[in-house]
C-alpha positions in Angstrom: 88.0 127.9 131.9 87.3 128.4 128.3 86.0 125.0 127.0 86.3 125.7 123.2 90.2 126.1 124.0 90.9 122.5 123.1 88.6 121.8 120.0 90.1 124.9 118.7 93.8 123.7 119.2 92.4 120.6 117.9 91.4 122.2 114.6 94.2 123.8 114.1 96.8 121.0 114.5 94.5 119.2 111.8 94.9 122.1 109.8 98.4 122.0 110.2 98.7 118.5 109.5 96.6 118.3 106.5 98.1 119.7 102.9 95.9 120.0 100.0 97.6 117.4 97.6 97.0 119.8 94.4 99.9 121.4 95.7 102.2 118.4 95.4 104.3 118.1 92.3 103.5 115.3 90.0 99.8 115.6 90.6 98.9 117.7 87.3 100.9 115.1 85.1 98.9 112.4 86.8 96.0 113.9 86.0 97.3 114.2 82.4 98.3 110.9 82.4 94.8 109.5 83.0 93.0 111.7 81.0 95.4 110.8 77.9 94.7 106.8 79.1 92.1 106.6 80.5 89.5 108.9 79.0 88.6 110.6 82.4 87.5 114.0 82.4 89.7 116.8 83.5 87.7 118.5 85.4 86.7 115.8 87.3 90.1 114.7 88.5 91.1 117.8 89.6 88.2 118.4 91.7 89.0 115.4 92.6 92.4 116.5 94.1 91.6 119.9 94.9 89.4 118.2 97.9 92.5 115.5 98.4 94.7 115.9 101.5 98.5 114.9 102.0 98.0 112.9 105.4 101.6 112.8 107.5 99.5 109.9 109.8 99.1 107.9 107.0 103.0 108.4 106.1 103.9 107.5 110.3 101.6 104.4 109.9 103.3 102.8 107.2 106.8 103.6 108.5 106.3 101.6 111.4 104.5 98.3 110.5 102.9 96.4 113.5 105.9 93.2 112.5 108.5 95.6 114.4 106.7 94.0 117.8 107.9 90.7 119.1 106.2 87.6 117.9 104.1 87.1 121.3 102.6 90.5 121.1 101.8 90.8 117.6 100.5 87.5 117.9 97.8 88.3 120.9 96.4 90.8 118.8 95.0 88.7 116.5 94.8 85.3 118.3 92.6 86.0 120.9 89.0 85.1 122.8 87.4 88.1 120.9 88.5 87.0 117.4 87.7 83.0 117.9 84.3 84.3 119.6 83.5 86.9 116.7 85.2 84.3 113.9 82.6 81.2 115.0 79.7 83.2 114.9 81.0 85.0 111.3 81.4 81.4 110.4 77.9 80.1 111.5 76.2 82.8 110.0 77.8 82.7 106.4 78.3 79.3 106.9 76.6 78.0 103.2 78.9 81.0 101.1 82.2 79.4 103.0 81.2 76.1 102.2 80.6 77.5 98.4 83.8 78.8 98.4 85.9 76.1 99.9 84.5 73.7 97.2 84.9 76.6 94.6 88.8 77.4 94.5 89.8 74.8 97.5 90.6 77.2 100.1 90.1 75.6 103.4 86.6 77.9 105.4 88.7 78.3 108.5 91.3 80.3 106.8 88.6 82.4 104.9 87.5 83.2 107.9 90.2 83.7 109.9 92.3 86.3 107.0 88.9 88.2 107.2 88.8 87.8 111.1 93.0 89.5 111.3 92.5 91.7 108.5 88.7 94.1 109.8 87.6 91.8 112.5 84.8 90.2 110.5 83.8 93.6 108.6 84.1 95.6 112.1 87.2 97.7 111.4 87.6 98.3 107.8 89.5 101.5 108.1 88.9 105.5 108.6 91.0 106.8 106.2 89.5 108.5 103.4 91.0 106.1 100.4 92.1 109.2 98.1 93.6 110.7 100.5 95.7 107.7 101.7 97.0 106.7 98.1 97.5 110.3 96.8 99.4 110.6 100.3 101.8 107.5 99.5 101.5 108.3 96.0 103.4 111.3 95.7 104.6 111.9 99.2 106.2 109.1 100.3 109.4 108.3 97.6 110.2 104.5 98.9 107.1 103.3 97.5 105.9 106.1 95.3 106.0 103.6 92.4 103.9 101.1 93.8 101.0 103.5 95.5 100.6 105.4 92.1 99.4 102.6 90.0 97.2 101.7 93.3 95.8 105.2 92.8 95.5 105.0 89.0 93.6 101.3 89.5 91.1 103.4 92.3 90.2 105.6 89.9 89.5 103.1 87.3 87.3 101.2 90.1 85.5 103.7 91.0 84.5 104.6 87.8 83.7 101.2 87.3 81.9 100.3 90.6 79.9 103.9 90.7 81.7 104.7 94.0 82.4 108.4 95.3 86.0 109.0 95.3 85.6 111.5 98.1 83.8 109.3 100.7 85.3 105.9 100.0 87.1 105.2 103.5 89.5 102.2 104.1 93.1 101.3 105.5 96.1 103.9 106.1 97.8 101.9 102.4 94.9 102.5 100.6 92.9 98.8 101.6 89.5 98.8 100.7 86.4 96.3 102.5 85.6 93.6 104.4 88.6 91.8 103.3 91.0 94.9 102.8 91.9 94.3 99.0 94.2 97.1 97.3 92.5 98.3 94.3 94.5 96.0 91.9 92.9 93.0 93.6 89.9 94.2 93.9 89.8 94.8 90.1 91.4 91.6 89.5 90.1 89.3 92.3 86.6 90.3 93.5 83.8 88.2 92.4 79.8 88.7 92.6 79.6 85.7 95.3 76.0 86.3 96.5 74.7 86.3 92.5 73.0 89.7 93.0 75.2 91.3 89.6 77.0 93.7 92.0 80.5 93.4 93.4 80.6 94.8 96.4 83.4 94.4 98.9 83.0 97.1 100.9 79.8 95.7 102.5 78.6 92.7 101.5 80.5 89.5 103.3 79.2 87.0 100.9 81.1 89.0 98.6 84.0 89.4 100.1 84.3 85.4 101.2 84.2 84.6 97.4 86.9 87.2 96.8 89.4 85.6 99.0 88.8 82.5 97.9 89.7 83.3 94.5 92.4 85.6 95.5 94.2 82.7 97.5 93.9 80.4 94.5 95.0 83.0 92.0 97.8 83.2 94.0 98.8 78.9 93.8 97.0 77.9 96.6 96.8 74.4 96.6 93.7 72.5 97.3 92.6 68.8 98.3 92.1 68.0 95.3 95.8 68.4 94.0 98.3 65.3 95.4 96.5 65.3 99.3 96.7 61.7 99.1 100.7 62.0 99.7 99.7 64.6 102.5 100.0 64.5 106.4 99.2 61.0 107.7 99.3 59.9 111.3 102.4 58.5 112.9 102.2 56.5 115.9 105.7 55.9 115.8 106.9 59.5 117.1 104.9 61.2 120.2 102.4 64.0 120.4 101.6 63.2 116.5 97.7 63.7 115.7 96.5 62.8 112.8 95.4 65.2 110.3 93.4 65.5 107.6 94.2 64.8 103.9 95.0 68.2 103.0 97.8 70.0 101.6 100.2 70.9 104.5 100.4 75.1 105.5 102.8 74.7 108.6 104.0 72.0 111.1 105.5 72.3 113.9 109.6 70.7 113.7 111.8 70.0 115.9 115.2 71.3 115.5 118.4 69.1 116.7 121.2 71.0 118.1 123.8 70.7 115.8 121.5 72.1 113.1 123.0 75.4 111.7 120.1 78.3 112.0 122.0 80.4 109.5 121.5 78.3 106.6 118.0 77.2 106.9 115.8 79.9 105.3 116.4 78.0 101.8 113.2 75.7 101.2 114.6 72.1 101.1 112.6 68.7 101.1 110.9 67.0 103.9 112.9 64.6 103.0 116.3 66.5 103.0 115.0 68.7 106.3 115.1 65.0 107.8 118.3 63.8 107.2 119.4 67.4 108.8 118.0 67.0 111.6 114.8 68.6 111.4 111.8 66.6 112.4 107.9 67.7 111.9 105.3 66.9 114.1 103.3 65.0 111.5 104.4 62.4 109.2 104.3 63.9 106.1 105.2 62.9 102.4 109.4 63.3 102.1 108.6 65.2 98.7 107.0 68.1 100.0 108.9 71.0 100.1 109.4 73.9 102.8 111.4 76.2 104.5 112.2 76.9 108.0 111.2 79.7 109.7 111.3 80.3 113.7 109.5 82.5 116.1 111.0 83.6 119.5 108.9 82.0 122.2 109.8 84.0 126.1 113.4 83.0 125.7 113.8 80.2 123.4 112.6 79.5 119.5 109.7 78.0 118.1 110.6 76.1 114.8 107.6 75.7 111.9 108.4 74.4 108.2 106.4 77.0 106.3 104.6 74.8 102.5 103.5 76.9 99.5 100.2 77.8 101.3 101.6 79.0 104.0 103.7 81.7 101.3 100.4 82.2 99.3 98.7 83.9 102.4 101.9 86.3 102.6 101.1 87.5 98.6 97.9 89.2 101.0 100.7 90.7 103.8 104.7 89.7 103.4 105.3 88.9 106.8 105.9 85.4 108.3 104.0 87.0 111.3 100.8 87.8 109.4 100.5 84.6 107.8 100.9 82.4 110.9 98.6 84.8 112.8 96.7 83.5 109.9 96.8 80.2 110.1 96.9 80.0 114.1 93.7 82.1 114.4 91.9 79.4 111.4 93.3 76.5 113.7 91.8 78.1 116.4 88.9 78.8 115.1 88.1 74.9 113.9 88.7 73.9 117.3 86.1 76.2 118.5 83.5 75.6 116.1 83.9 72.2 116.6 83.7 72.6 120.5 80.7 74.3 120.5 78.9 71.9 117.4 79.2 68.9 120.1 77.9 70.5 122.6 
């Protein structure tokens, strides 16, 4: 048996895979473009995308986003022993930045933590792709989103320019995500701070960074903090069973309770505790009647799980839009304060 047989058929399907994206049309007046805007060097650029390649994987990755699974299984893969293991000792170890942070822009540390944890597992999995390949890929291959993926590029280029990176060994997510916390290029540009005070930005290695960044991210975005109207937040209620009390914080999701006569058509429009009340919906927390939220539901073996969904709870989907993501979110942070707080009394 000839051994090299299969690296060579290997090869060869990456060959065929693989297009050099100079070929594409649109790249030469993209190249234009930035050299007309952005005073980059012409040369440059298209040795730039001479070395690029059109990826079909990265096309097949985001035609089938991982929200087409049912709520259970997407869930598992992110709520799970290894992330609330990984998240407490993430937590532990950068425990004074989160702390920073949380007092900083008023993001809770658990959910720091835990959009880090679903996003690269802590800084583990930050992506293989080669990032100019990904974004020229979606750029000018993939029409839905062409618009979108181009200005992505355009704001790479600029960060790399900016940041001293190598556009040709800059690796992240099959969109184009870059670092520990997976920010687009836009965000990063916008959103990334120097967290650690060493003058660098650097998201693509350094945590401390990264922690800071989705803190400020989050609150650029409306998150809202303690310090803005808790007091009329999420009180215990004896009065109704299985209510805990909760902290004085601004409310991300509760569990409700959905009477039958309640009509699940018409209850995606955000209403009033208040208003959600006199329909029928109860939450499992006595909460101010003048917060507002919508309804959402998650199918649970063969019934539904009802959730009113607050402003935070749509701030962490300006990161992902997906109801999925942003409970995975919060479920893993919830998660994660239970276990930290398991293992500090022990």
């Amino acid at each position: 048996m000839n051994i090299h047989k299969p690296i060579i058929f290997l090869l060869l399907a990456f060959i065929s895979s693989a297009v050099h994206a100079a070929t594409l049309p649109g790249i030469p007046e993209f190249i234009d473009e930035m050299v007309t805007k952005h005073n980059f060097k012409r040369a440059n650029l298209e040795r730039v995308f001479n070395d690029a390649q059109i990826i079909p994987s990265v096309i097949e990755d985001i035609s089938r986003p991982a929200t087409i699974k049912p709520w259970l299984e997407y869930r598992a893969a992110f709520v799970n022993p290894q992330r609330i293991r990984l998240g407490v000792e993430f937590w532990h170890r950068y425990r004074k930045a989160l702390r920073h942070a949380e007092r900083k822009y008023g993001v809770p540390q658990e959910i720091i933590v835990a959009l880090i944890g679903v996003e690269t597992i802590y800084g583990q999995d930050s992506g293989t792709f080669r990032t100019i390949d990904a974004l020229t890929t979606l750029a000018f291959d993939y029409p839905p989103r062409a618009k979108f993926f181009r200005a992505e590029l355009e704001d790479f280029l600029l960060l790399a320019r900016e940041q001293h990176l190598n556009l040709l060994t800059v690796r992240g997510s099959y969109a184009g995500a870059l670092g520990i916390p997976q920010f687009m290029p836009s965000s990063y540009r916008i959103y990334a701070v120097d967290f650690n005070g060493n003058h660098k930005i650097n998201l693509l290695r350094e945590a401390t960074d990264a922690i800071g960044s989705v803190g400020n991210y989050l609150k650029g975005f409306g998150w809202v903090s303690d310090a803005q109207g808790n007091s009329e937040v999420a009180r215990a209620d004896t009065s109704l069973p299985n209510k805990a009390h909760v902290s004085a914080r601004a409310p991300i999701a509760v569990r409700a309770q959905v009477s039958e006569e309640i009509c699940v058509g018409e209850i995606a429009t955000p209403r009033t505790i208040g208003a959600w009340s006199e329909a029928g919906i109860v939450p499992s927390l006595n909460l101010d009647p003048r917060w507002s939220a919508r309804l959402i539901d998650f199918t649970v073996g063969d019934g539904k799980e009802f959730w009113l969904a607050f402003k935070n709870f749509d701030v962490i989907t300006r990161y992902n839009n997906s109801d999925f993501y942003a409970m995975s979110v919060f479920q893993l942070a919830e998660a994660l304060k239970e276990a930290r707080k398991s293992k500090n009394a022990k």
